[in-house]
N, C-alpha and C positions, 0 to 999 in steps of 0.2 A: 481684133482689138488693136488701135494704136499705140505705140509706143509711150507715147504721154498717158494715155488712158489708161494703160494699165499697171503704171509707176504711182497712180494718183489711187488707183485702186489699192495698190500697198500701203501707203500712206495712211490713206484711210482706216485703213486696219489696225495701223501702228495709233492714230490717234484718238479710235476706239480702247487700244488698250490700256493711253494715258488717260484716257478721258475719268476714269474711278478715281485717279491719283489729283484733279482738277477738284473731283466733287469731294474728297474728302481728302480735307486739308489737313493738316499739322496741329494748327489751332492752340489753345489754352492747356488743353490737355498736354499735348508733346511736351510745351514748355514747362511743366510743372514737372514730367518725370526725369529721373536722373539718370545721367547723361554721361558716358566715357568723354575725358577731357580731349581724346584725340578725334572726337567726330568733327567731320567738316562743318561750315557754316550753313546753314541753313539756304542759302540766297547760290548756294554751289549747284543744289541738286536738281533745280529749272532746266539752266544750261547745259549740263552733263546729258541729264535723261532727253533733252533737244538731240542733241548732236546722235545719241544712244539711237533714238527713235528713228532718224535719217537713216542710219547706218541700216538697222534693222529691215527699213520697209526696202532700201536699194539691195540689200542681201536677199532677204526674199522674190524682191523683182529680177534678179539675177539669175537664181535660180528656177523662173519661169518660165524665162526668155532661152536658157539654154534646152531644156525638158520639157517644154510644155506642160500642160496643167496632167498631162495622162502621165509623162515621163515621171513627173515629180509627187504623183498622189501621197506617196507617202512620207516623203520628204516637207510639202507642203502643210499634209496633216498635223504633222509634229510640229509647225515651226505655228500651228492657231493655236494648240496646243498651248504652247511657250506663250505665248499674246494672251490669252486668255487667263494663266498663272498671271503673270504678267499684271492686269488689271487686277485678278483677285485680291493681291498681297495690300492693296491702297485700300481696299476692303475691310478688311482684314485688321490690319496693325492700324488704322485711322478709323474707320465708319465703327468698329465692334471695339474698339481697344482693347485687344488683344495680342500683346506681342509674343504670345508662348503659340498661339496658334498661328501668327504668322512666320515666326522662325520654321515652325513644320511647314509650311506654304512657300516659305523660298527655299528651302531645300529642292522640293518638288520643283519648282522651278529652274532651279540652276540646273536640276538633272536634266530638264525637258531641255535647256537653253543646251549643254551638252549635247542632246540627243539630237537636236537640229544641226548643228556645225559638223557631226559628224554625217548626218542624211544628206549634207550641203555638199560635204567634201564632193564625194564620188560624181558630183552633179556640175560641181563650179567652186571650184578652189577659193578662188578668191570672194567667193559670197560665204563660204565657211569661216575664211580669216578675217571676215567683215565684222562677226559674231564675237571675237575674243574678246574684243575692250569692255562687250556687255556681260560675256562669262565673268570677267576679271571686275565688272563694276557688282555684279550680284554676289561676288565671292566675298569683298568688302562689306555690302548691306548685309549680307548674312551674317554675316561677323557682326557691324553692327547690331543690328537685327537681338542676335544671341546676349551680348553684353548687356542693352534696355532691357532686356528680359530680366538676365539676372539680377541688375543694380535694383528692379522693381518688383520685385515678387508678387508683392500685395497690388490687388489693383486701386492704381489712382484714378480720382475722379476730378 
């Protein structure tokens, strides 16, 4: 497989996992619940999870490229894994309006996003340190994440 082809193949992946987060938006609902006064704006989290997304599929493609798909079975496993969480949580906390089940869903997550950086290490350094700004942005959501939950207890409609 070509080097472009197989960069576009991660991509792809990466844009399968945003694609949950596309289909189920924010909407009326989001805005109705209440909201720590320190969350970002709304119009932040596009470009963030852009940039997030890039990093992710070149981390992964890195990891490829060094190991092969035989080298990195398990290291690759983990990181669809993490994609896969990944998409869920847009699921989750938007499609079901549930934020008490998605706080338990990014937890799960952030472990998996962990468990990849650390399968990456051993594999390509720099495809593991590729991963931290998305640890560090799910450490935030989670946090997020926890706070909507508690300001809402009761579910809103």
């Amino acid at each position: 497989m070509t080097l472009t082809l197989s960069l576009l193949v991660f991509i792809l992946a990466c844009a399968a996992a945003a694609a949950p987060g596309m289909a189920f938006r924010p909407g009326a609902w989001y805005r109705r619940l209440n909201k720590p006064s320190w969350r970002p704006p709304d119009w932040l989290f596009g470009p963030v999870w852009l940039v997030l997304y890039i990093m992710i599929a070149i981390s992964g493609w890195l990891v490829w490229r060094s190991a092969g798909l035989e080298g990195a079975a398990v290291a690759l496993t983990v990181y669809v894994v993490q994609l896969v969480l990944n998409g869920l949580w847009s699921v989750i906390f938007f499609g079901l309006r549930r934020p008490d089940l998605a706080f338990a869903e990014i937890i799960c997550l952030w472990l998996s996003i962990l468990a990849t950086i650390a399968a990456f290490y051993s594999l390509n350094a720099t495809a593991a340190y590729m991963l931290i700004p998305y640890a560090a942005w799910a450490s935030f959501a989670a946090i997020l994440n926890f706070k909507i939950w508690r300001l809402n207890p009761e579910p809103v409609s």
